[in-house]
C-alpha positions as CSV (number, residue, x, y, z in Angstrom):
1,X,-13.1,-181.5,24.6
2,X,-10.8,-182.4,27.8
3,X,-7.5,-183.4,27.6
4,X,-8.7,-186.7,29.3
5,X,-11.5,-187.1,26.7
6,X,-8.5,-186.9,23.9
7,X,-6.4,-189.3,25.0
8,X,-8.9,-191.5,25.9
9,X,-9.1,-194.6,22.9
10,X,-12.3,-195.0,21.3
11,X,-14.1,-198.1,22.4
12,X,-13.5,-201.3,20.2
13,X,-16.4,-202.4,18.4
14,X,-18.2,-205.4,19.8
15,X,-20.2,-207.9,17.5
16,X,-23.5,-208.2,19.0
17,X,-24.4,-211.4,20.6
18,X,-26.7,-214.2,18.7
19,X,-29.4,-215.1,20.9
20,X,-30.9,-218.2,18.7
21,X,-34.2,-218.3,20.7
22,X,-34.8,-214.3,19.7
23,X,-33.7,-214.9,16.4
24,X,-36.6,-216.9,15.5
25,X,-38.8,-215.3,17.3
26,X,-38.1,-212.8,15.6
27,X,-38.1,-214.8,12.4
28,X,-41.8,-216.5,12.6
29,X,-43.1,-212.5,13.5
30,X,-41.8,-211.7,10.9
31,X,-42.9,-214.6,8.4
32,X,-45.9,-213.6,10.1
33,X,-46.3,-209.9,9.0
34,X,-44.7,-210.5,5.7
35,X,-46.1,-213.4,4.0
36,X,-49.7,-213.9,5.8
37,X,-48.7,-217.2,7.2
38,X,-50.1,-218.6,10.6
39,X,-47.7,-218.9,13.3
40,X,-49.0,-222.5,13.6
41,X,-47.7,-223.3,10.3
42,X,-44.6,-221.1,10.9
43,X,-42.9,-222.2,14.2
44,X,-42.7,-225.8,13.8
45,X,-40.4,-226.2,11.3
46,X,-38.6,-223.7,12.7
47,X,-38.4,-225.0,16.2
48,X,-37.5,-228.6,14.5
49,X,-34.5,-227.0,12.7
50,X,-33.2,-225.3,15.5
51,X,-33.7,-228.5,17.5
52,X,-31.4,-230.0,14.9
53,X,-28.4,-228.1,16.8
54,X,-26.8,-228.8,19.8
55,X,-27.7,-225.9,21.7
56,X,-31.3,-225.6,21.3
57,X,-33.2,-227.3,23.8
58,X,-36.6,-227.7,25.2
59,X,-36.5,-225.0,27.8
60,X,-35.4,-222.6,24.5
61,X,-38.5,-224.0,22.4
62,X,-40.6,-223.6,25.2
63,X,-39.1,-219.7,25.8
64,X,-39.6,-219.2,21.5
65,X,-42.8,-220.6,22.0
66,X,-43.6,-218.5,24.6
67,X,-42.1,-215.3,22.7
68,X,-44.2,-215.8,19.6
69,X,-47.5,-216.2,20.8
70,X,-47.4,-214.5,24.1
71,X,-46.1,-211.2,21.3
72,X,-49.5,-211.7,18.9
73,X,-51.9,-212.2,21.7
74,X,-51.2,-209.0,23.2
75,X,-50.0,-207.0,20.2
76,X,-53.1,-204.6,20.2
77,X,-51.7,-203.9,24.0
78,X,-48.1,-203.6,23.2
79,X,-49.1,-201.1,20.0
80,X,-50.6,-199.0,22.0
81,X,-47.9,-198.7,24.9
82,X,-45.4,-198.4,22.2
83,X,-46.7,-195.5,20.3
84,X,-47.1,-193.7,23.7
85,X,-43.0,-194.0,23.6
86,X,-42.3,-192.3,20.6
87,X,-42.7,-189.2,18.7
88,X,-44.1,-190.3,15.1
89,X,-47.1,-192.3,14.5
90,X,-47.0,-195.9,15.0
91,X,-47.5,-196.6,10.8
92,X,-44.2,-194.5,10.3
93,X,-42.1,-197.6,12.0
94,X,-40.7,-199.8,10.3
95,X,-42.7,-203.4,10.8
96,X,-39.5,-204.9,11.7
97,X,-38.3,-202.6,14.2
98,X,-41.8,-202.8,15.8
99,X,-41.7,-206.7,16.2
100,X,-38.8,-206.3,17.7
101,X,-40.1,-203.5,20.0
102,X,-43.3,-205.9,20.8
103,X,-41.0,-208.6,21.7
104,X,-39.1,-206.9,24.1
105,X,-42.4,-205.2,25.0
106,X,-43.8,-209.0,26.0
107,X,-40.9,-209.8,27.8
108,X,-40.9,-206.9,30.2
109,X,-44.5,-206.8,30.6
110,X,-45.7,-210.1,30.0
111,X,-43.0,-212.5,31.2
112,X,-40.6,-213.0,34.6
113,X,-37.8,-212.1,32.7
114,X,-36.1,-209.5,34.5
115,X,-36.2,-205.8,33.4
116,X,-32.3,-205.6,32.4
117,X,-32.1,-208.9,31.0
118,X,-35.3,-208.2,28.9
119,X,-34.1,-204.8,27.6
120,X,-30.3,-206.0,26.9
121,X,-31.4,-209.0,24.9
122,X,-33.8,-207.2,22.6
123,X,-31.1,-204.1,22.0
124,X,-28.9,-207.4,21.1
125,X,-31.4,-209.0,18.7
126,X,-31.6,-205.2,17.5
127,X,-28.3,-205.3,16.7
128,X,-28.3,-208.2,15.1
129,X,-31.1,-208.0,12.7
130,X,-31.6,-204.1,12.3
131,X,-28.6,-203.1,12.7
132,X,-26.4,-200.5,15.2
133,X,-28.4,-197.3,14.6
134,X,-31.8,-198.6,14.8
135,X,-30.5,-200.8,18.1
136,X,-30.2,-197.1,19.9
137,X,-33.5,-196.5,19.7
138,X,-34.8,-199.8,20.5
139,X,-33.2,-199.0,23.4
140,X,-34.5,-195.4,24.0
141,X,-38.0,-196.9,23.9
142,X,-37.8,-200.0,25.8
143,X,-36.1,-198.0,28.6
144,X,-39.2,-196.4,28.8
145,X,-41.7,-198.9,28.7
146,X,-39.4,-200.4,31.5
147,X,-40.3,-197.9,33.8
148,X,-44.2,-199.2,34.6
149,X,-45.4,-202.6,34.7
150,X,-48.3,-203.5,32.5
151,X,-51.4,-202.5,34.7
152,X,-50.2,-198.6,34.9
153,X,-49.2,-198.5,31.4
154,X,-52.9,-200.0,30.8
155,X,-54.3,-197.7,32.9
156,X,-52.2,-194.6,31.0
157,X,-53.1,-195.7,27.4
158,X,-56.8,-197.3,27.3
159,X,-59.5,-194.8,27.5
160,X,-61.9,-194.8,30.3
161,X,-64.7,-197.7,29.9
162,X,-67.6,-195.2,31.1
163,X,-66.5,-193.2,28.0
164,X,-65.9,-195.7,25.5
165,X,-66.0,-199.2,26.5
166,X,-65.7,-200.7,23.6
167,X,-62.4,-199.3,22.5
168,X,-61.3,-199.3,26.2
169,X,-61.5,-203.4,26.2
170,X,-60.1,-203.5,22.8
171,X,-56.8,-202.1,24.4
172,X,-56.9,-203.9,27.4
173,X,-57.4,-207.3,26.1
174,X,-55.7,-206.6,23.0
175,X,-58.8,-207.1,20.0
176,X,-59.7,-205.0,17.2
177,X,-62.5,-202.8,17.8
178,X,-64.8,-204.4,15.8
179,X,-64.3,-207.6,16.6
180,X,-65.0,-206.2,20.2
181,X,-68.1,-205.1,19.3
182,X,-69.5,-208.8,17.1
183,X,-68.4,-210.6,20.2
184,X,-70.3,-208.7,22.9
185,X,-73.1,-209.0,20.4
186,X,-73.0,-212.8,19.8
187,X,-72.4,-212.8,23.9
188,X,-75.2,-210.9,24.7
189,X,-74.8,-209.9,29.0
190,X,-73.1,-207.3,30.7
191,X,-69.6,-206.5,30.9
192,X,-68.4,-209.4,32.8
193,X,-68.8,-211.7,30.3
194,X,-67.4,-210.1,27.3
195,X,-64.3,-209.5,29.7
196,X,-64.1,-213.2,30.5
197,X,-64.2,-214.0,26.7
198,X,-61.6,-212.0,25.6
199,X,-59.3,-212.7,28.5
200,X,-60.1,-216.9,27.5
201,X,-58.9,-215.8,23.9
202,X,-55.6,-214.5,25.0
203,X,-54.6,-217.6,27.1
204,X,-52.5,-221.0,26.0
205,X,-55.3,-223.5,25.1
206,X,-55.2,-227.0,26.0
207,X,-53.8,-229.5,23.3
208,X,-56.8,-232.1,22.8
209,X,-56.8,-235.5,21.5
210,X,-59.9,-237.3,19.8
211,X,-60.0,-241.0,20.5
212,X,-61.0,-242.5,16.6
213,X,-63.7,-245.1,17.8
214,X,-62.3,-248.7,16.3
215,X,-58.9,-247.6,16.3
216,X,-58.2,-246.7,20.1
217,X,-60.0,-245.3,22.9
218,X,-59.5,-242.9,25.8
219,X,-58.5,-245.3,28.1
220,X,-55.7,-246.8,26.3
221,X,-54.5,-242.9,25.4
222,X,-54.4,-242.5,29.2
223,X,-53.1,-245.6,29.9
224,X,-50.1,-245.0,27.8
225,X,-49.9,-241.6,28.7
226,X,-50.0,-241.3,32.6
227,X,-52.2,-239.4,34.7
228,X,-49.3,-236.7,35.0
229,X,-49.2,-236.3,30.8
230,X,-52.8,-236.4,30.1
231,X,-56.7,-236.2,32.0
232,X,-59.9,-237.2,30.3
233,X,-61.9,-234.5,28.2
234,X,-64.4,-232.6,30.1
235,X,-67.4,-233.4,27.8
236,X,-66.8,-235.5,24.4
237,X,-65.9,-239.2,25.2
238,X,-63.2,-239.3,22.8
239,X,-61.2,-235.9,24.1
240,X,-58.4,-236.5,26.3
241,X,-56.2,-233.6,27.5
242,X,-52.8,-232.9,27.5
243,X,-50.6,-231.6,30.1
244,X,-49.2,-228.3,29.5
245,X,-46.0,-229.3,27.2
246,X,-47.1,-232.1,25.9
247,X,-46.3,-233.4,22.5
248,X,-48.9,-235.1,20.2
249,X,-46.3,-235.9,17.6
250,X,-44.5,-238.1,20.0
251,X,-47.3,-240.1,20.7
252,X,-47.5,-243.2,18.6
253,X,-51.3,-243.5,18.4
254,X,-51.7,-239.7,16.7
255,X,-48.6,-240.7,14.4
256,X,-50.3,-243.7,13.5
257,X,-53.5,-242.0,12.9
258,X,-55.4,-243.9,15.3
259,X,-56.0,-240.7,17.2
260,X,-55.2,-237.0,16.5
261,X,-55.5,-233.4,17.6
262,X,-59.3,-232.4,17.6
263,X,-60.6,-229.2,19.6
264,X,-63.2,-230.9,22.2
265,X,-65.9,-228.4,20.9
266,X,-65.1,-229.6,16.6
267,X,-65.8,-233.3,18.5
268,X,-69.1,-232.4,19.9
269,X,-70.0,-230.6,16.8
270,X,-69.4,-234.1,14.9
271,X,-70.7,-236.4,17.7
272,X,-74.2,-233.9,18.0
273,X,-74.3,-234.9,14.0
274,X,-74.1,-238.2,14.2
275,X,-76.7,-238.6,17.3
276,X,-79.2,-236.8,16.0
277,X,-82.5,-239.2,15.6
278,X,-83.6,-240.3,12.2
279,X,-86.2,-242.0,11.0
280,X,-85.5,-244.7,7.7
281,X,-82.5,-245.6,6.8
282,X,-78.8,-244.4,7.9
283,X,-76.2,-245.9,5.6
284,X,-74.8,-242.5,3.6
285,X,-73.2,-239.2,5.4
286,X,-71.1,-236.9,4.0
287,X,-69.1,-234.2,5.2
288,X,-69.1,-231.6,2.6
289,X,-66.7,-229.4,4.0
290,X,-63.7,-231.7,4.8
291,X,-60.7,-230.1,5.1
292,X,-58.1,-230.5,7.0
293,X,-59.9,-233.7,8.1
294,X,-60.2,-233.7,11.6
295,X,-64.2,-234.5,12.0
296,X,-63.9,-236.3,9.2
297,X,-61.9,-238.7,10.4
298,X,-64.6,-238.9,13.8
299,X,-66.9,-239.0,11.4
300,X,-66.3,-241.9,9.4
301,X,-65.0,-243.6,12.8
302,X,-68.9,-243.4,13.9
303,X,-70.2,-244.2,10.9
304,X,-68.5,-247.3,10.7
305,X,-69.8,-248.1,13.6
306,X,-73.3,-248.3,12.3
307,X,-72.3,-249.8,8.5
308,X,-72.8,-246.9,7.1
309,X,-70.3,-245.4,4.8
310,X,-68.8,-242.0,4.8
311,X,-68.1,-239.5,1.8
312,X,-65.8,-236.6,2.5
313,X,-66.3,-233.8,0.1
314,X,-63.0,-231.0,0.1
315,X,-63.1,-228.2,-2.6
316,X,-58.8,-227.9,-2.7
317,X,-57.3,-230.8,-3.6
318,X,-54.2,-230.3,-1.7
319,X,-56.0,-230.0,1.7
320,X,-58.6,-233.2,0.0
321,X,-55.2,-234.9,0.2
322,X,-55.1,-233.8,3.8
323,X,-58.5,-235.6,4.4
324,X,-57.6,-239.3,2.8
325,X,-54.4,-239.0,5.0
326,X,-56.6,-238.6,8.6
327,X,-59.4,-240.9,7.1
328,X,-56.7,-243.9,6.1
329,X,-56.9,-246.8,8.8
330,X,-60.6,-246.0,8.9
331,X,-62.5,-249.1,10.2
332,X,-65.3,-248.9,7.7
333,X,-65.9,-247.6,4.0
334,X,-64.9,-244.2,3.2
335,X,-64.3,-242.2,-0.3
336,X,-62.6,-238.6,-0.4
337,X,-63.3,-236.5,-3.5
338,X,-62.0,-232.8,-4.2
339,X,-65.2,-231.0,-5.1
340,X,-67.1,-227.9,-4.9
341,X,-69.7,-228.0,-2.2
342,X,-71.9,-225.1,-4.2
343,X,-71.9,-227.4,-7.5
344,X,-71.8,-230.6,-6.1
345,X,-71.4,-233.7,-8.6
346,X,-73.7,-236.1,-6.4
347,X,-77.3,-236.6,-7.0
348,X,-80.0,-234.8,-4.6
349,X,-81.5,-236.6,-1.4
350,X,-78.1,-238.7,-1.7
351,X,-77.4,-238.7,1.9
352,X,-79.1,-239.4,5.4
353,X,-76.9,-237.3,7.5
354,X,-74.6,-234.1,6.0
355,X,-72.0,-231.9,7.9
356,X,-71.0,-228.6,6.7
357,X,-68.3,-226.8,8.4
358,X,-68.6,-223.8,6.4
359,X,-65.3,-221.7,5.6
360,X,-65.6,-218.3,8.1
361,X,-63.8,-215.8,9.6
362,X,-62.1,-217.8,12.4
363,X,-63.2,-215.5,15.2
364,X,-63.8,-218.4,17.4
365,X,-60.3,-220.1,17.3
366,X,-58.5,-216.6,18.4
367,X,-56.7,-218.5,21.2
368,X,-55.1,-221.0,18.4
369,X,-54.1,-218.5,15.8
370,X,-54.5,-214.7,17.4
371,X,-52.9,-213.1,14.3
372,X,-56.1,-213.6,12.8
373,X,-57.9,-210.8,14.6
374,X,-55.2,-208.7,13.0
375,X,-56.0,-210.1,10.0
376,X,-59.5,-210.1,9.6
377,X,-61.5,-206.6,8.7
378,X,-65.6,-206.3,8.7
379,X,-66.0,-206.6,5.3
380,X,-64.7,-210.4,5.0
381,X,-67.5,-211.5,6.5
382,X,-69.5,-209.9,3.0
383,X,-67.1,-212.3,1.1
384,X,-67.8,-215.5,3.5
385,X,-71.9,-214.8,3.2
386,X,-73.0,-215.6,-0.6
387,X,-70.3,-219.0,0.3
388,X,-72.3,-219.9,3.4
389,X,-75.3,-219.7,2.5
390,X,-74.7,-221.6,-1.0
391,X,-73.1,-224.5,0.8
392,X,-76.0,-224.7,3.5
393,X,-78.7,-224.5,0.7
394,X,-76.4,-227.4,-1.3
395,X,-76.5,-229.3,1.8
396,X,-80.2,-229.1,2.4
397,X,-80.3,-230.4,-1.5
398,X,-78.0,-233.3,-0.3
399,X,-79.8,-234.6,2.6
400,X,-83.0,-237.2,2.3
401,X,-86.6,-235.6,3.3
402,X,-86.1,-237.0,7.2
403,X,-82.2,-236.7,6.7
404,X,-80.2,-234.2,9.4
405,X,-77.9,-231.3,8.4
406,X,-75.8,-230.1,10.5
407,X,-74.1,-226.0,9.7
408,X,-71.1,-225.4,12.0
409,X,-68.9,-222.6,12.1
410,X,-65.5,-221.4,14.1
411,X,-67.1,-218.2,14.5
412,X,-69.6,-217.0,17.2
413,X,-70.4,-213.9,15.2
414,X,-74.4,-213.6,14.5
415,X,-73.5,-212.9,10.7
416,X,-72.0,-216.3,10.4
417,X,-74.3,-218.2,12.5
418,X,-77.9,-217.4,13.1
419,X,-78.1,-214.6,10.2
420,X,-77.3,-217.3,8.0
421,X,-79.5,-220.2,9.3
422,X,-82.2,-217.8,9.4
423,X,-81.8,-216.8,6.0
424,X,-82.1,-220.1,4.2
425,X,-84.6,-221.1,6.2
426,X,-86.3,-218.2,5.0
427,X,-85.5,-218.8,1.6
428,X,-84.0,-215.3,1.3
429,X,-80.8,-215.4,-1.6
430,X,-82.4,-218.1,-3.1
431,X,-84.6,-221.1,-3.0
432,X,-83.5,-223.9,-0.2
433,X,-85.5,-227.3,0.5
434,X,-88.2,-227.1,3.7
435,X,-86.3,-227.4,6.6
436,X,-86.7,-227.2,10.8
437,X,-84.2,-226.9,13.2
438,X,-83.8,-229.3,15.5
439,X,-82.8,-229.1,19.4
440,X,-79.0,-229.7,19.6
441,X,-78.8,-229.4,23.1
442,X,-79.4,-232.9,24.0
443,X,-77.3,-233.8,21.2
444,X,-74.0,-232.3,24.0
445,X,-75.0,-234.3,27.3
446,X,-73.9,-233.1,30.3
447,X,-72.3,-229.6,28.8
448,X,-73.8,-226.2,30.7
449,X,-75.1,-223.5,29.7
450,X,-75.7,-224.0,26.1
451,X,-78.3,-221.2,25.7
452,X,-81.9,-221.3,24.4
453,X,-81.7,-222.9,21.7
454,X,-82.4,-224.9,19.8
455,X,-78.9,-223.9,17.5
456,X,-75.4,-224.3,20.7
457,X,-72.7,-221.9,20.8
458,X,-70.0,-223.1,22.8
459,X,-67.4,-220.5,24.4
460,X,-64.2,-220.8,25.4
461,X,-64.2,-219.1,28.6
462,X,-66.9,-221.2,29.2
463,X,-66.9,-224.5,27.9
464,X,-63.1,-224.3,27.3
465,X,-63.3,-225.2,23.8
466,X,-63.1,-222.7,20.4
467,X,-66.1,-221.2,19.8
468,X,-68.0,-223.7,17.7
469,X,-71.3,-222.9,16.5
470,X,-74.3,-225.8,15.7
471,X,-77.7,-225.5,13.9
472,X,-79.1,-229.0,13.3
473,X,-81.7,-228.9,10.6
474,X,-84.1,-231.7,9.7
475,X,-85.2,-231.7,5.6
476,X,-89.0,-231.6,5.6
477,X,-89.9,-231.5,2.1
């Protein structure tokens, strides 16, 4: 050691900066990860306690926002990049030193922040929440990833497509394997389209409004809204679409219930319901799937309309609660229950028209909550079967010879959809009513492309909706 070196004092220690907007980022990833919670659940109440102090503003909500979903949308991606940065497997890291590698992953590769800003920040959140030692190699790693932008380090880390195109769009576009593989089958096509798909799944989806009929309409939402803050839906009559930033909470027809936040493809899937043609009478419906409420509450808007009444059927009683809260106001008669849909307590042939939104694996609402892909393995969908089925045959039991059922799912995979459909009709699993499907594609005026039929899958990178699924089924016998 130099003379110089001797004398020289030993640097003072500095307490690392508290970025708030980083912190809870870093805070909702990790109530991600830890707990299994959604980071639509998660954020909100953090964002509204944050809000609570002074210096927390918009443009930081917006940037958290940002930070937390931009990070599980392309965690697959960033995994992949990461692991090419070190020298242990990816499963030796510590989770939460790898969410806050995939954060300051996102930021240099999926953001305009700039490369220093990016990398000092996430060594300071480092700092803060792991601690000095582990900050250093934060560092080391993001310093590497710094050196490329996205499209090379894509290029370095995904194999080849002509030698394995399934795993090579899983790292691209940042989806499991598997649920690679169930969408290109449920897609059907060439490459193109399953490229379009998964790109639509890792992009910010519109916020959509439903219109309850009775209670307000589209015009007066866009009235009160301005043609800057909101446009019409492009294919139910009651959607109306928010700019981007936009607030439903703030507006006082969604906190009075007269309108709420509805996907436009959940308000086709009620609307197609409540069209079909019948023959007799049309005075009972029930929705035997309920929770959280949302075409429920459409539901029992439309059947008012007509005089007939509407009962909403929810298994758990906390999200049944759920259901009477979107359902109050309603302009016609209504009754929520909390009850099993597999064992129901009401009398066969009860109803004239039935909706069941069976529980599934979510696949088609990846752009709403993407930690679900993460979440979901191949087997849950052997769990989800014996349930669908049970609550389609139930349903078929429900409905009037002449009456209309109508199986939905937020899941384009075949195993959820057709496979299931298919089998009841077929009577395999057990013994179900006579049934035919009926065309639902005139039941969606005016939306493309809805496919042979006579079940609709809508896709978002087509119809720009989640990827609702429809079989309409007419009891024979």
């Amino acid at each position: 050691m130099s003379e110089q070196s001797r004398r020289r004092p030993p640097k003072p220690y500095r307490r690392p900066k508290k970025d708030p907007v980083r912190i809870l980022a870093f805070e909702a990833l990790r109530a991600v990860d830890e707990r299994d919670a959604y980071a639509n659940l998660v954020l909100p109440p953090l964002l509204k306690k944050a809000r609570e102090k002074d210096d927390f503003d918009a443009r930081d909500a917006a940037l958290a926002t940002e930070l937390v979903y931009g990070t599980l949308r392309r965690q697959g991606t960033y995994d992949a990049i990461i692991a090419a940065c070190i020298d242990r497997p990816l499963r030796e890291v510590d989770p939460p030193v790898l969410d806050v590698l995939a954060l300051g992953a996102h930021q240099l590769l999926g953001t305009r922040i700039p490369t220093h800003a990016a990398v000092s920040a996430s060594v300071e959140l480092a700092r803060v929440v792991l601690g000095d030692g582990r900050a250093k190699f934060v560092n080391a790693v993001l310093r590497k990833i710094s050196q490329d932008d996205l499209d090379t380090w894509v290029e370095r880390v995904a194999p080849p497509y002509d030698e394995d195109a399934e795993d090579h769009l899983a790292v691209v576009h940042s989806h499991p394997r598997w649920v690679v593989s169930a969408l290109w089958d449920s897609l059907g096509g060439g490459r193109a389209g399953i490229e379009d798909l998964l790109e639509a799944d890792n992009e910010r989806p519109e916020v959509t409004l439903v219109a309850r009929p009775g209670r307000t309409t589209t015009g007066e939402l866009l009235d009160v809204l301005g043609e800057e803050s909101a446009l019409p839906g492009r294919w139910s009559p009651y959607a109306v679409r928010l700019a981007e930033g936009g607030e439903p909470g703030a507006i006082a027809a969604v906190r009075e219930g007269r309108a709420g936040v509805q996907d436009e493809g959940s308000q086709l899937v009620a609307i197609a319901l409540a069209n079909a043609p019948l023959e007799g009478s049309d005075e009972r419906w029930l929705d035997g799937c309920a929770g959280p409420g949302g075409k429920a509450a459409l539901l029992g808007a439309l059947a008012a309309a007509r005089g007939a009444m509407l009962l909403a059927s929810e298994k758990q009683p906390h999200r049944a609660r759920l259901v009477d809260r979107a359902l109050t106001g309603n302009p016609g008669p209504y009754q929520v229950i909390a009850a099993d849909g597999t064992r129901p307590p009401w009398r066969p042939g009860s109803f004239d028209r039935v909706l069941v939104d069976v529980p599934c694996s979510g696949l088609g609402a990846l752009r709403r909550r993407p930690e679900a892909r993460w979440r979901r393995r191949p087997e849950d969908l052997e769990g989800f079967a014996p349930l669908q089925r049970g609550l389609l045959r139930e349903a078929l039991r429900a409905v009037r010879v002449g009456g209309v059922v109508g199986y939905a799912t937020c899941s384009p995979h075949l195993a959820e959809t057709r496979v299931v459909v298919d089998d009841v009709l077929r009577g395999r699993g057990g013994p179900a009513p006579e049934a035919e499907l009926v065309d639902a594609r005139p039941l969606m005026p005016g939306v493309p492309a809805l496919g042979d039929g006579p079940d609709v899958q809508l896709w978002p990178h087509v119809h720009g909706t989640d990827a609702m699924y429809l079989a309409l089924l007419r009891r024979t016998a």
